[in-house]
C-alpha positions as a Markdown table, in Angstrom:
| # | Residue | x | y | z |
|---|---|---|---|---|
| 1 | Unk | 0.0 | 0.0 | 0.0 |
| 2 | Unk | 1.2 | 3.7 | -0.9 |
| 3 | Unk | 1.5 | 5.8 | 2.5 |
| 4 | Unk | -0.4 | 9.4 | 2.4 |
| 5 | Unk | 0.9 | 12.4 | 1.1 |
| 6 | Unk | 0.2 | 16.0 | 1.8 |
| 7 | Unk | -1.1 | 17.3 | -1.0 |
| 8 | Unk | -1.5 | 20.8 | 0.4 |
| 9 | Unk | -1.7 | 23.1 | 3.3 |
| 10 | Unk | -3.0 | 26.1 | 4.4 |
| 11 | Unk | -2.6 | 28.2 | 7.9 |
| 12 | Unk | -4.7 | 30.5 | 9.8 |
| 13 | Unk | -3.0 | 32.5 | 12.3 |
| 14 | Unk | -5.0 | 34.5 | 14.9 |
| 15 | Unk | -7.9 | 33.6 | 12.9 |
| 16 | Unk | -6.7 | 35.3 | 9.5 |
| 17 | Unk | -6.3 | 32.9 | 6.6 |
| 18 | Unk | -3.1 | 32.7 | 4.9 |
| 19 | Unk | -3.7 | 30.4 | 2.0 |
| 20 | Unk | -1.5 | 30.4 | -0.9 |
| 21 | Unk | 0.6 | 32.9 | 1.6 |
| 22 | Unk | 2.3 | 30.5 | 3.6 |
| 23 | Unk | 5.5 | 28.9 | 2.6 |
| 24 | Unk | 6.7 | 26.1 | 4.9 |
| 25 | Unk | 5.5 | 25.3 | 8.4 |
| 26 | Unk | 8.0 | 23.3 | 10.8 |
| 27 | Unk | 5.4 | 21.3 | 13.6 |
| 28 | Unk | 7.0 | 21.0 | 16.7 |
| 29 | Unk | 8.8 | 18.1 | 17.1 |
| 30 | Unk | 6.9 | 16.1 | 20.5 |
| 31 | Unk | 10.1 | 14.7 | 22.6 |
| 32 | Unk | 9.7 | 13.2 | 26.2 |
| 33 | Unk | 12.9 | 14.7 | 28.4 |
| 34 | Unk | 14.2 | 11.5 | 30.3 |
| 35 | Unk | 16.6 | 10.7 | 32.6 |
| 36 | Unk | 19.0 | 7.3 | 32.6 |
| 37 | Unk | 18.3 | 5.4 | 35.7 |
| 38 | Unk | 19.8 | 2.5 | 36.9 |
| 39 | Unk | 20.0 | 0.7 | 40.5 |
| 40 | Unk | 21.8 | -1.9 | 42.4 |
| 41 | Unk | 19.7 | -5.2 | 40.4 |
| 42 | Unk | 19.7 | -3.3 | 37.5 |
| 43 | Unk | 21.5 | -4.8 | 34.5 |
| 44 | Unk | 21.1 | -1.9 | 32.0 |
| 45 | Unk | 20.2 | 1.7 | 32.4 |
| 46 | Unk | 16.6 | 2.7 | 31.5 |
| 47 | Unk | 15.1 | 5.8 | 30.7 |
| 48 | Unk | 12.9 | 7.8 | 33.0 |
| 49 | Unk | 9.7 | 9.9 | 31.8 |
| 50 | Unk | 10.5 | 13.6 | 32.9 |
| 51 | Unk | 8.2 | 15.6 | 31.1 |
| 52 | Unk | 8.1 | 17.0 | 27.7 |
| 53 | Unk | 10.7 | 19.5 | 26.0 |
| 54 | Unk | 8.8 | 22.8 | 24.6 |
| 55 | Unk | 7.3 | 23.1 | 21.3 |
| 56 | Unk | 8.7 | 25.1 | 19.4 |
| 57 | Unk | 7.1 | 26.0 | 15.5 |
| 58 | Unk | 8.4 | 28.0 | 12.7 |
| 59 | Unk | 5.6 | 29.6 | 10.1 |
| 60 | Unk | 7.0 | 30.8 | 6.8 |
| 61 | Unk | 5.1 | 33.4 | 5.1 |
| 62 | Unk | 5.8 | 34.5 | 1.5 |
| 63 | Unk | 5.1 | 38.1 | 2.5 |
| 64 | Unk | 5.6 | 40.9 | 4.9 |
| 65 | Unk | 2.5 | 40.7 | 7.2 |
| 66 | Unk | 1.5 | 43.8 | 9.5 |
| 67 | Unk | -0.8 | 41.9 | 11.6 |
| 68 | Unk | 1.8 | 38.7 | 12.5 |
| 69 | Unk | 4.2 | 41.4 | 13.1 |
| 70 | Unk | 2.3 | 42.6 | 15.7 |
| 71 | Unk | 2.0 | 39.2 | 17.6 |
| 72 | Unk | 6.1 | 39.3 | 18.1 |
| 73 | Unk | 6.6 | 40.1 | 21.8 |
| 74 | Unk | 3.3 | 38.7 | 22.9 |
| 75 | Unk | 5.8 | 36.0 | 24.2 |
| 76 | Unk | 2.8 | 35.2 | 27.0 |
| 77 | Unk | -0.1 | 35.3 | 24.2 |
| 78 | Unk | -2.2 | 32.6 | 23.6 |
| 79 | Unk | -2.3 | 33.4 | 19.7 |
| 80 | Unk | -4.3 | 30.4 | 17.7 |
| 81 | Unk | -3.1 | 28.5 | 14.7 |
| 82 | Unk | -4.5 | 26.4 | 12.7 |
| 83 | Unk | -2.6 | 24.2 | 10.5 |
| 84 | Unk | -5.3 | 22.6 | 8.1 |
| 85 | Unk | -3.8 | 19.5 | 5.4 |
| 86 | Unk | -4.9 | 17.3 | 3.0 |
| 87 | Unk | -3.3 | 13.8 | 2.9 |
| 88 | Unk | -4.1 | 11.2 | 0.3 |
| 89 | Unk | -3.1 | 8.2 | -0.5 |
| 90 | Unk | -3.0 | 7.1 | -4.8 |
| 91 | Unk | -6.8 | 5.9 | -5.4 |
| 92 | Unk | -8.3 | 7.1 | -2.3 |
| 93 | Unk | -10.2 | 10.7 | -1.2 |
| 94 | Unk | -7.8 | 13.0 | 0.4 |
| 95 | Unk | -8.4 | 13.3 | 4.0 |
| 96 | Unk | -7.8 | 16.2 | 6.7 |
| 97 | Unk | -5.2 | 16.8 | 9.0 |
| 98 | Unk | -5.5 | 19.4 | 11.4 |
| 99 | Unk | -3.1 | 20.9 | 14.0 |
| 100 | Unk | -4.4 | 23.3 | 16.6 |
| 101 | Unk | -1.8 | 25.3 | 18.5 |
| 102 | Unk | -1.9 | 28.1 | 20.6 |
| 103 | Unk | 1.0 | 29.9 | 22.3 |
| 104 | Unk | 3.0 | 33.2 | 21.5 |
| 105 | Unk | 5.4 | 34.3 | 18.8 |
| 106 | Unk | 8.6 | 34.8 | 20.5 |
| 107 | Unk | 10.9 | 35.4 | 16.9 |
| 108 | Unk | 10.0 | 37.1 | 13.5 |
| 109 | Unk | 12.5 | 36.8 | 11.1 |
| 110 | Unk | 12.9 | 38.2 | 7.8 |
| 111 | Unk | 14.6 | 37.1 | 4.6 |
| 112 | Unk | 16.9 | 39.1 | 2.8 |
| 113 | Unk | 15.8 | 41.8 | 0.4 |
| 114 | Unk | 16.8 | 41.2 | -3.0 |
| 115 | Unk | 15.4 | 43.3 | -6.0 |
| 116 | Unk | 13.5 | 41.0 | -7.7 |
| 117 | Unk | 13.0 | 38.1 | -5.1 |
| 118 | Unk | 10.0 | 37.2 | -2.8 |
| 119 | Unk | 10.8 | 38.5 | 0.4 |
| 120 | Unk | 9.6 | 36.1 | 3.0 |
| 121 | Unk | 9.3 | 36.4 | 7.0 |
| 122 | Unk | 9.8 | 33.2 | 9.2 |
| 123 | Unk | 7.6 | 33.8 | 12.7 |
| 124 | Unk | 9.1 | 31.0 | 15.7 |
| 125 | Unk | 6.1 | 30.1 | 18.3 |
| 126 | Unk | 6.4 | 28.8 | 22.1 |
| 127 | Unk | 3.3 | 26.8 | 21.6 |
| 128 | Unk | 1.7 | 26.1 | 24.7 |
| 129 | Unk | -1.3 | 23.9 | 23.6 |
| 130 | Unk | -1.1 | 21.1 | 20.8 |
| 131 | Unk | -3.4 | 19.3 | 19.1 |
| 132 | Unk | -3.0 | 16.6 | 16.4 |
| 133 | Unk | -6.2 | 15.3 | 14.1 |
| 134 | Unk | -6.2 | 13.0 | 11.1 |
| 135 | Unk | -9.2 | 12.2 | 9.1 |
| 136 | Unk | -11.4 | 13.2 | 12.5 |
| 137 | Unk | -9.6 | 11.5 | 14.7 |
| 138 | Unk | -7.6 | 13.2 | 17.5 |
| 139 | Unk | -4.2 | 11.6 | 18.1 |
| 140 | Unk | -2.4 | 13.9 | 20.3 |
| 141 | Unk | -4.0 | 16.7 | 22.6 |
| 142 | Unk | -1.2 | 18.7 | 24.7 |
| 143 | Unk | -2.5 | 21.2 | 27.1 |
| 144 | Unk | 1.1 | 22.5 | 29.1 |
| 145 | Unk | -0.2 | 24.9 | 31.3 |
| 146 | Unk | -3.2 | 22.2 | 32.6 |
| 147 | Unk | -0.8 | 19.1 | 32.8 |
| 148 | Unk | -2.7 | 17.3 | 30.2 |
| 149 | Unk | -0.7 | 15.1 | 27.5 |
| 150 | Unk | -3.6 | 13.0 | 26.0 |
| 151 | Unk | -2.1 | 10.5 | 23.0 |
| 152 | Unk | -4.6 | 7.6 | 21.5 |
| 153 | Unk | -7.0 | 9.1 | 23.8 |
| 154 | Unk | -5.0 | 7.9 | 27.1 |
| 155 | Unk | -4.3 | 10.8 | 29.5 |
| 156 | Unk | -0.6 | 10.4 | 30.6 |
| 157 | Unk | -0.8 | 12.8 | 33.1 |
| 158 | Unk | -4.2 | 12.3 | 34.8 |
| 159 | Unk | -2.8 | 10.8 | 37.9 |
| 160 | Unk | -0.6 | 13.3 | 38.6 |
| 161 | Unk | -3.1 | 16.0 | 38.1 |
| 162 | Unk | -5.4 | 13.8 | 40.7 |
| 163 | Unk | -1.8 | 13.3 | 43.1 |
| 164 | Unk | -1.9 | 17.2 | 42.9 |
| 165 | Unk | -5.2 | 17.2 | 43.8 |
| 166 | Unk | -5.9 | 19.2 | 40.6 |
C-alpha cells in the first residue's frame, strides 16, 4: 500500500487565513525529556519519563504581514493556529489533518531583500497547547499549562493532576 501524502496546506494564524501565503510550516517536534536510571539489580540503564521539552514551531510566510508582526513580543499570548492539510493516498479521497496550536510568537524573522525576489518572514512560536487530528480522529491533545498530555485518547498525566489534587 502507498503511504499518504500532503497534498496541500493552508494556515490561519490569529484567525486570519493565509492560503496560498504560507511557505513552509516546521510542527513541533513532541520529545519526552528522560533521565538514565539504573540501581543496584539493574542490568542496563533505563530511561525515566521527565516531562516533555517545549514546542517550538516556525511559520514561513511568502510576505511581509503587519498583523503577524504585531504578535512578536506577545511572548505570553495565547495566539491560535491552525494548521489545516490534506493527505491522500494514490486511489483514495484526500483526508484532513489538522493541527491546533496556541501559544505566543517569540521570533520574527525576515529574509533578505533582494530586487526581484519574494521577500519572505519566518515567525518561531512557544506553543503552549497542541493538538493533532487525522481524518477526524484526535491523536495527540497537549495542554502545558493544565498538565494534560492525551495520546490515543489515554491521559498520561491524569494521575498526577489527581496526586496534585488538581
Amino acid at each position: 500500500m502507498l503511504p499518504r501524502t500532503l497534498k496541500n496546506f493552508t494556515a490561519y494564524i490569529d484567525g486570519r487565513g493565509y492560503i496560498g501565503r504560507v511557505e513552509t510550516v516546521k510542527l513541533p517536534d513532541l520529545n519526552i525529556k528522560s533521565d538514565e536510571f539504573r540501581a543496584g539489580g539493574m542490568d542496563a540503564p533505563v530511561d525515566l519519563d521527565m516531562g516533555m521539552e517545549k514546542l517550538d514551531c516556525q511559520i514561513t510566510l511568502a510576505e511581509y504581514d503587519a498583523d503577524v508582526v504585531k504578535l512578536w513580543g506577545l511572548f505570553n499570548a495565547e495566539t491560535p493556529i491552525v494548521l489545516r492539510g490534506a493527505v491522500q493516498r494514490q486511489g483514495e479521497d484526500a483526508v484532513p489533518v489538522v493541527i491546533r496550536l496556541q501559544g505566543g510568537v517569540k521570533s520574527l524573522t525576515r529574509g533578505d531583500w533582494q530586487a526581484g525576489q519574494n521577500s519572505t518572514m519566518q515567525i518561531s512560536v512557544n506553543c503552549n497547547r497542541y493538538i493533532e487530528q487525522l481524518a477526524g480522529e484526535e491523536l495527540v491533545n497537549i495542554d502545558i499549562l493544565n498538565n494534560v498530555r492525551i495520546v490515543g485518547g489515554v491521559d498520561k498525566l491524569a494521575s498526577i493532576r489527581a496526586a496534585l489534587g488538581a
